[in-house]
C-alpha positions as CSV (number, residue, x, y, z in Angstrom):
1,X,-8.2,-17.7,-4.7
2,X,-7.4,-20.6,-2.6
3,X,-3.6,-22.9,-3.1
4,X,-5.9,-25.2,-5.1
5,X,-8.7,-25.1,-7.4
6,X,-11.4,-27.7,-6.5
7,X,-10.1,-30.5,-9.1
8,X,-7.0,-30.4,-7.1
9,X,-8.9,-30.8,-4.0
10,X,-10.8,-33.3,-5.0
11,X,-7.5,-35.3,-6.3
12,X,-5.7,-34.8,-3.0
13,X,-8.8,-36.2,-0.4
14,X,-9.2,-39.1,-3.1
15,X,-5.1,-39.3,-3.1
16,X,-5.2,-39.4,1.2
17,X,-8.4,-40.9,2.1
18,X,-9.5,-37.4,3.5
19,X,-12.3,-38.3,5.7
20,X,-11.7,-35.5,8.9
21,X,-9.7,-32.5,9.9
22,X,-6.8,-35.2,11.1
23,X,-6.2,-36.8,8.0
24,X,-6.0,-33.5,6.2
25,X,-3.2,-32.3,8.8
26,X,-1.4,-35.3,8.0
27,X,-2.0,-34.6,4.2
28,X,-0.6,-31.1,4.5
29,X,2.4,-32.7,6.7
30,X,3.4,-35.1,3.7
31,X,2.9,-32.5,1.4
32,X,5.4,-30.5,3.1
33,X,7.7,-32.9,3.5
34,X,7.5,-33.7,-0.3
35,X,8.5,-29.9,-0.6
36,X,11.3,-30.1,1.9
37,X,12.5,-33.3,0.3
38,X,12.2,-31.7,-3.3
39,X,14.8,-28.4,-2.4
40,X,17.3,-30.9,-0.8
41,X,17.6,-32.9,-4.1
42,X,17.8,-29.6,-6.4
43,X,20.9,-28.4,-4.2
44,X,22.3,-31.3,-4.8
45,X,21.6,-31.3,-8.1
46,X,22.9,-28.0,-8.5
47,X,26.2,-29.0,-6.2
48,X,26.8,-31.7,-8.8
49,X,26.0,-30.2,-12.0
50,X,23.4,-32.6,-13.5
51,X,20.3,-34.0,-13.0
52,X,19.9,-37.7,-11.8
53,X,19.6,-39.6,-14.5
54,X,21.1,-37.4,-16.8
55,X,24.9,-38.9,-16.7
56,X,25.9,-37.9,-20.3
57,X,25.8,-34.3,-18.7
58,X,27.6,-35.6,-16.0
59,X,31.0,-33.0,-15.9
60,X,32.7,-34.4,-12.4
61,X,33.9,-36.8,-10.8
62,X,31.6,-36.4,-8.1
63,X,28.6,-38.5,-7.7
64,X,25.3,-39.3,-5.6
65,X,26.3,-41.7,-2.5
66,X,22.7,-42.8,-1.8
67,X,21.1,-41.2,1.4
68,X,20.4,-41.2,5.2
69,X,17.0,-40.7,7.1
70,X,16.6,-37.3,9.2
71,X,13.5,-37.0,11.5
72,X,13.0,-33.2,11.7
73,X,9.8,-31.0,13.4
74,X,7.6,-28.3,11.8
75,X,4.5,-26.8,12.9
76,X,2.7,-29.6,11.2
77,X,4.5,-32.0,13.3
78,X,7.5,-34.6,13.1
79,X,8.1,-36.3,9.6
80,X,10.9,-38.2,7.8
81,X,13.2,-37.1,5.3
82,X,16.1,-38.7,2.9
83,X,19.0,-36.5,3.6
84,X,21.2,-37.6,-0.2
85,X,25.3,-37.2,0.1
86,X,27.7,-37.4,-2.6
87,X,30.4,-39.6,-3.1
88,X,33.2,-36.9,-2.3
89,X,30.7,-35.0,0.8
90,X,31.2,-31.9,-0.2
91,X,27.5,-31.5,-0.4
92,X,26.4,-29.5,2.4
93,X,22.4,-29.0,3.3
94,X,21.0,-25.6,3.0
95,X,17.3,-26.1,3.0
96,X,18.4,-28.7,6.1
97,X,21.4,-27.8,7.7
98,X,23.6,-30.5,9.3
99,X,22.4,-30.4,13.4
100,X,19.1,-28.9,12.3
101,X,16.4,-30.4,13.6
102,X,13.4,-27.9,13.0
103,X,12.6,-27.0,9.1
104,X,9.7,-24.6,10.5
105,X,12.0,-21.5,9.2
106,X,11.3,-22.4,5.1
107,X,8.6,-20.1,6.1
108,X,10.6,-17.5,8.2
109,X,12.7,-17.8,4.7
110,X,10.1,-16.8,2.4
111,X,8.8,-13.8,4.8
112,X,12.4,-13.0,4.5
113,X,12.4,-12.6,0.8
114,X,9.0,-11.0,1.3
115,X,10.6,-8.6,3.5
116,X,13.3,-7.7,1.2
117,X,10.8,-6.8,-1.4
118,X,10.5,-9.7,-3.6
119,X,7.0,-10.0,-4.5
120,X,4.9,-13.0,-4.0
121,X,5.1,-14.1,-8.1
122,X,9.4,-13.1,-7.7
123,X,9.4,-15.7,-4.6
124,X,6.9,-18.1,-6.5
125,X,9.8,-18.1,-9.7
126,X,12.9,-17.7,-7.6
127,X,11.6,-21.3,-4.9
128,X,10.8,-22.7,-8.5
129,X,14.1,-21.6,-10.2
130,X,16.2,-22.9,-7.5
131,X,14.5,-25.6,-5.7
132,X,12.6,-26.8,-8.6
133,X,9.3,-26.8,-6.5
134,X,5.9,-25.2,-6.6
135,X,5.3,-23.1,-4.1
136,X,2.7,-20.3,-5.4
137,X,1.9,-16.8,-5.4
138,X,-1.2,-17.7,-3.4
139,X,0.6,-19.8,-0.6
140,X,3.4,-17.2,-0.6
141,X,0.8,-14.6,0.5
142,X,-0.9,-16.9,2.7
143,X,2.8,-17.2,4.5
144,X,3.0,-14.1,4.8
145,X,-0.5,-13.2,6.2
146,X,0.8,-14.9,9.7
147,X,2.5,-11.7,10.1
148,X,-0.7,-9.7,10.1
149,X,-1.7,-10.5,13.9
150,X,2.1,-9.5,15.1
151,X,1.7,-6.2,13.1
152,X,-2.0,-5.8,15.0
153,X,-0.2,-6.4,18.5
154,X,2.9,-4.4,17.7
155,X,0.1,-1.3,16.6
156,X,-1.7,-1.5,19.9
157,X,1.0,-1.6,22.3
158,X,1.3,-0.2,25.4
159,X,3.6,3.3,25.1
160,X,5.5,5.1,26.9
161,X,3.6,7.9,29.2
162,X,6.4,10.9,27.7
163,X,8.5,11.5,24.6
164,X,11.1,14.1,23.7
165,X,10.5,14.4,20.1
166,X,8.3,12.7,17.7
167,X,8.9,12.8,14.0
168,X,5.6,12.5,11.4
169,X,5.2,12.0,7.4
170,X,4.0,10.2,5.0
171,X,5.2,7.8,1.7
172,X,2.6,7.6,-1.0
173,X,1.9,3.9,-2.6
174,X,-0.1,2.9,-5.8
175,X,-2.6,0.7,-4.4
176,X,-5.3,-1.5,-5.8
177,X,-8.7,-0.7,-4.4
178,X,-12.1,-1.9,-6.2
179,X,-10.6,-2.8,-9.6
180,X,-8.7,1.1,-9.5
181,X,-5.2,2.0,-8.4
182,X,-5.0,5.3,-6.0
183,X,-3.0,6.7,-4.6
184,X,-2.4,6.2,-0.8
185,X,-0.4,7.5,1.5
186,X,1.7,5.4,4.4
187,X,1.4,7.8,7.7
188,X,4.4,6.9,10.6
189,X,5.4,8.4,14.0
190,X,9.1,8.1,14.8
191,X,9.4,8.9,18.7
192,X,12.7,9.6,21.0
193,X,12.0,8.2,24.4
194,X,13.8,10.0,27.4
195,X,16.7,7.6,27.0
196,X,17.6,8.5,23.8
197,X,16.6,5.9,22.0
198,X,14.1,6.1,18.2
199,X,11.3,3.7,18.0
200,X,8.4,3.5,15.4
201,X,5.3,4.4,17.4
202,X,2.6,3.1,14.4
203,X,1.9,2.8,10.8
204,X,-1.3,4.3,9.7
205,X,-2.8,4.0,5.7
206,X,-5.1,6.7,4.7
207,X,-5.7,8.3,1.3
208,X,-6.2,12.1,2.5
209,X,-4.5,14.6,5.2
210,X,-6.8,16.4,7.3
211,X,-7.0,18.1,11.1
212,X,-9.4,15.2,11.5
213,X,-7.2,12.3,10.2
214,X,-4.2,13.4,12.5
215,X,-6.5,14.0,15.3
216,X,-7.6,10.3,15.3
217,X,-3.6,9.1,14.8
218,X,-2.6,11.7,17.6
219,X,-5.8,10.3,19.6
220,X,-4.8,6.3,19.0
221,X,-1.4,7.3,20.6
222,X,-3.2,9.0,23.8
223,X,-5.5,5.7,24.5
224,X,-2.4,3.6,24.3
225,X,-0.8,5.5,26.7
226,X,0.7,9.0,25.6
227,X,0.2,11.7,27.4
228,X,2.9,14.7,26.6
229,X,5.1,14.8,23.6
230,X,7.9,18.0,24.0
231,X,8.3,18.4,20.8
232,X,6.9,17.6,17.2
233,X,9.0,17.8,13.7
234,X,7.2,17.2,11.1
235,X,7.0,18.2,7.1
236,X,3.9,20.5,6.2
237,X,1.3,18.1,6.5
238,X,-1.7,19.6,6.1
239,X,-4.3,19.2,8.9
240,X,-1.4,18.9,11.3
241,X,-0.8,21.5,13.8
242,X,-4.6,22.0,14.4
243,X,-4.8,18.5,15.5
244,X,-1.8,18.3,17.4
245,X,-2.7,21.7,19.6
246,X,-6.4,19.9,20.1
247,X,-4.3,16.4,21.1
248,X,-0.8,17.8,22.9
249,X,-1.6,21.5,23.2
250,X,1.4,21.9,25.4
251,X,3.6,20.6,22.2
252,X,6.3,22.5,20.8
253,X,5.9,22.0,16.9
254,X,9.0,22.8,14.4
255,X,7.9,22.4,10.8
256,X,11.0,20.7,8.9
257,X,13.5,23.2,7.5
258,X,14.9,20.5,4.6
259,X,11.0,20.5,3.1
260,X,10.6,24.3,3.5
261,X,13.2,24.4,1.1
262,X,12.1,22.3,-1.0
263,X,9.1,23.9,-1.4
264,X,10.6,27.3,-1.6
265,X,12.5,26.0,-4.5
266,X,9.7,25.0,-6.6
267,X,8.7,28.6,-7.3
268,X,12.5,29.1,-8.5
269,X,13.9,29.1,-11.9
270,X,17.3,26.7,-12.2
271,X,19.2,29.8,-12.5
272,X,18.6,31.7,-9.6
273,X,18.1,28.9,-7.9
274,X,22.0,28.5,-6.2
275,X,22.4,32.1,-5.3
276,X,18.5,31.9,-4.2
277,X,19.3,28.9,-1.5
278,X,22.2,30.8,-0.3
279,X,20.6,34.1,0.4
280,X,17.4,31.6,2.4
281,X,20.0,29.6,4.2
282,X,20.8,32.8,5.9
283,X,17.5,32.4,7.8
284,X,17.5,29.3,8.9
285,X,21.5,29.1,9.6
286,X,21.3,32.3,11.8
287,X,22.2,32.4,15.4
288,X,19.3,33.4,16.8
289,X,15.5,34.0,15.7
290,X,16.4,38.0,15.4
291,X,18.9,37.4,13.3
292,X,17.3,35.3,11.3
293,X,14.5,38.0,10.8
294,X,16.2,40.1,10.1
295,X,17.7,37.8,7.3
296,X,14.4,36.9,6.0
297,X,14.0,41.2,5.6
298,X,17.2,41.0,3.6
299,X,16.0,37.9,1.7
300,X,12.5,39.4,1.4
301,X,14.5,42.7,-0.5
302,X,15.8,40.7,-2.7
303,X,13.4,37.8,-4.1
304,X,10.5,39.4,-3.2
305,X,9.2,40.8,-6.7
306,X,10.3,37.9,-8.4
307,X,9.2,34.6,-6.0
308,X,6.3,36.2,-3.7
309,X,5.0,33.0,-3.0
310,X,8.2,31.3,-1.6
311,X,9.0,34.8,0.8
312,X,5.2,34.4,1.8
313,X,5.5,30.5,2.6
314,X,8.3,31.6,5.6
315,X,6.1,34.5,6.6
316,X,2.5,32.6,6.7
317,X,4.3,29.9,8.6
318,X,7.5,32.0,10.7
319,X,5.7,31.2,14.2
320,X,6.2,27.0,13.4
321,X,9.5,27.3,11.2
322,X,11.6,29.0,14.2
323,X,10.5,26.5,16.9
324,X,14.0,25.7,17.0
325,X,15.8,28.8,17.5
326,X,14.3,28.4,21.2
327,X,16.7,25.7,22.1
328,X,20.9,25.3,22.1
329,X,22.7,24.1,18.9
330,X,22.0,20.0,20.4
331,X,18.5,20.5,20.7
332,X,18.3,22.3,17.3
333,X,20.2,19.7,15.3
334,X,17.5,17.0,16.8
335,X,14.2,18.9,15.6
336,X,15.0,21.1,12.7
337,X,14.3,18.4,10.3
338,X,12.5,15.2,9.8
339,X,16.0,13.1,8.6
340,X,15.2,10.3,10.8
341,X,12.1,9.8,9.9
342,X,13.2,10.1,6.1
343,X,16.0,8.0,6.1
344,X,13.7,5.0,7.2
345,X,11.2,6.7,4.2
346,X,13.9,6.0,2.1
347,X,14.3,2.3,3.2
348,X,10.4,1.7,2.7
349,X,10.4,3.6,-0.7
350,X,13.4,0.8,-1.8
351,X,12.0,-2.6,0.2
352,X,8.7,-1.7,-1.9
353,X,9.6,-0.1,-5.2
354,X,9.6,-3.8,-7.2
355,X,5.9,-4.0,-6.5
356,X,4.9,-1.0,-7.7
357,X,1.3,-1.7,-7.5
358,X,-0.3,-3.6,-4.1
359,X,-3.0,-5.5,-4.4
360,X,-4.7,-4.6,-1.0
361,X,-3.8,-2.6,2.0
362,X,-2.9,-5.7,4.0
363,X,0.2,-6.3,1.7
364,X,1.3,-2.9,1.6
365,X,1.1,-2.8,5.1
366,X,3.0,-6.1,5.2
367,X,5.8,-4.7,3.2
368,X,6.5,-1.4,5.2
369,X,6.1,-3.4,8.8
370,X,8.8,-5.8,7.9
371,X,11.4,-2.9,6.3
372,X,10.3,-1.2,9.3
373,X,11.5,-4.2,11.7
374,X,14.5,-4.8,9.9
375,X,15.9,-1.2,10.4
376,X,14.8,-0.9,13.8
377,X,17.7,-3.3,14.7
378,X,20.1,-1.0,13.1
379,X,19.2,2.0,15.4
380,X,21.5,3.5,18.3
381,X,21.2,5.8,20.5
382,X,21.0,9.2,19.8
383,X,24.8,11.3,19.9
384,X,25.4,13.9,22.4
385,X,22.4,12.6,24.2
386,X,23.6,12.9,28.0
387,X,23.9,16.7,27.0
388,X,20.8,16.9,24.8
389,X,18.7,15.4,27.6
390,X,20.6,18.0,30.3
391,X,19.2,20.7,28.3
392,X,15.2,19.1,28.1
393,X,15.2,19.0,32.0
394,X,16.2,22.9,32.0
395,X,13.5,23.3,29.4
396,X,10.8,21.3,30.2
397,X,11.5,20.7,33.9
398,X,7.8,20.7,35.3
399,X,7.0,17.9,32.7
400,X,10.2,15.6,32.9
401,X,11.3,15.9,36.1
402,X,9.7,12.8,38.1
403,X,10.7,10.8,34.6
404,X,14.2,11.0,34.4
């Protein structure tokens, strides 16, 4: 659905004389201005209290004071607007600051609200409720598309040859797909480069795990540039360590210990289910991978008869769950759990939760690039990682050596 239906097209070429692509451009530019001109008077509207003609609502003793002529740029070009001032100037421009010369950010605002999870209709009926203007759900998306060809670059870029750790899952959206909603899943790669420093590697949509699906992420990776990751942390997604040992076979994989026990737990009843956790923590909280099987024997004894199928779930997956125990207490504290990667989960899950249902994959993947970009700016350096990357080289010398 286009910004306007054909009567309105039709009414703005007879309005402007449209007879070439020019004259439209120039259309569009006084259109826009019309818009910028509109949010300055409904801030000052707002600053004063009542509309312009509407003086028997009038509750100050401030007034309008006329105006003054700007000339501002866009990226349709340079155009004219009536800056108005009140009598007592405390009126101060938001839409137009004072010294602002370029207005080209209304649109850097409205990817801003976009970004923040306000859907297109929310930014439609909050421009409307406080500027008083019409900009629609349609041009709102529209706005935001320009982002689509920066998410496209940022997904191709070159990467780095070596990381120390990458982190994988998934977040599951409701998404509209021929006239249905499904269910589909939001794949992303957290890496930490040899500096110490997290970075989002890619986004990738898809609707089910398989060896095959994460050998084509894992595969995207190697042909921009990837060719050794140390280690891998990642929740139990299915398909995964198949394709990763086709992909990276000299990978180091440590399935997270936080979703193990999750999924332990959902074989346990609420009651046993405190002195249950104590008993597993044993195993993954032990000092070294002896002890700890020898605390799995213990827990084993004790919860066997009555949860089989959460002892079973350490045992089937021991060789992948103990990855960890292979490195010092640094090392360990990086890779036994996938907290990075669900902290930013958590961010995504937030920025998108008001839309609950997206209407195509573009504006899903919309949404979770710009939370994405917005916590990347928040992210530090790792702690402890002079020591943490002391302890790679000794591990991993062969492979880091000529990097670091």
């Amino acid at each position: 659905m286009g910004i306007l239906n054909k009567e309105q097209v039709r009414d703005v070429i007879k309005l402007y004389g449209l007879k070439d692509a020019k004259g439209a451009h120039e259309a569009v530019k006084d259109m826009f201005r019309d818009v910028i001109q509109g949010m300055l008077e409904a801030e000052l509207e707002t600053e004063l209290g009542y509309s312009k003609y509407a003086y028997k609502d009038k509750h100050t003793n401030n007034s309008r004071n006329g105006s003054y002529d700007k000339t501002v740029s866009s990226s349709l070009g340079e155009f004219t607007i009536e800056v108005p001032r009140d009598r007592e100037g405390r009126y101060e421009p938001i839409a137009v600051k004072k010294g602002q010369k370029d207005v080209s950010s209304i649109q850097d605002q409205i990817i801003s609200m976009y970004a923040k999870g306000m859907s297109t209709r929310d930014i439609h009926r909050h421009m409307s409720e406080i500027y008083g203007i019409d900009v629609s759900a349609e041009m709102v998306s529209k706005i935001t598309d320009k982002i689509l060809p920066i998410i496209k670059e940022w997904q191709n870029r070159p990467l780095e040859a070596l990381y120390s750790v990458i982190y994988m899952d998934g977040v599951v959206f409701n998404v509209r797909d021929n006239g249905q909603v499904i269910k589909k899943t939001v794949y992303i790669a957290i890496s930490v480069d040899l500096q110490g420093y997290k970075d989002v590697l890619g986004i990738w949509i898809g609707e089910n795990e398989s060896a095959k699906f994460w050998l084509n992420i894992l595969n995207d990776l190697k042909s921009r540039g990837v060719k050794d990751i140390l280690i891998s942390c990642v929740d139990g997604l299915s398909g995964f360590e198949e394709a990763i040992n086709a992909a990276f076979p000299k990978t180091d994989i440590q399935r997270c210990i936080v979703h193990q026990v999750r999924y332990c737990c959902k074989f346990v009843s609420y009651k046993d289910r405190k002195a249950f956790c104590r008993d597993m923590k044993e195993i993954y909280s032990a000092p070294s991978e002896e002890a700890a099987i020898e605390a799995l024997e213990n827990f084993s004894k004790q919860w066997n008869a009555k949860y089989p199928y959460a002892i079973k779930s350490w045992e089937n997956n021991w060789n992948i769950l103990t990855t960890f125990f292979k490195y010092p207490q640094e090392i360990r504290r990086l890779i036994y759990t996938t907290n990075p990667i669900e902290s930013l989960n958590s961010v995504i899950r937030k920025t998108a939760r008001p839309k609950r249902i997206f209407p195509t994959d573009d504006s899903l993947l919309k949404t979770v690039y710009l939370a994405i970009a917005d916590k990347l700016k928040k992210w530090a350096r790792i702690k402890n990682w002079n020591i943490i990357i002391s302890q790679l080289a000794i591990y991993f010398k062969e492979r880091i050596e000529d990097k670091i």
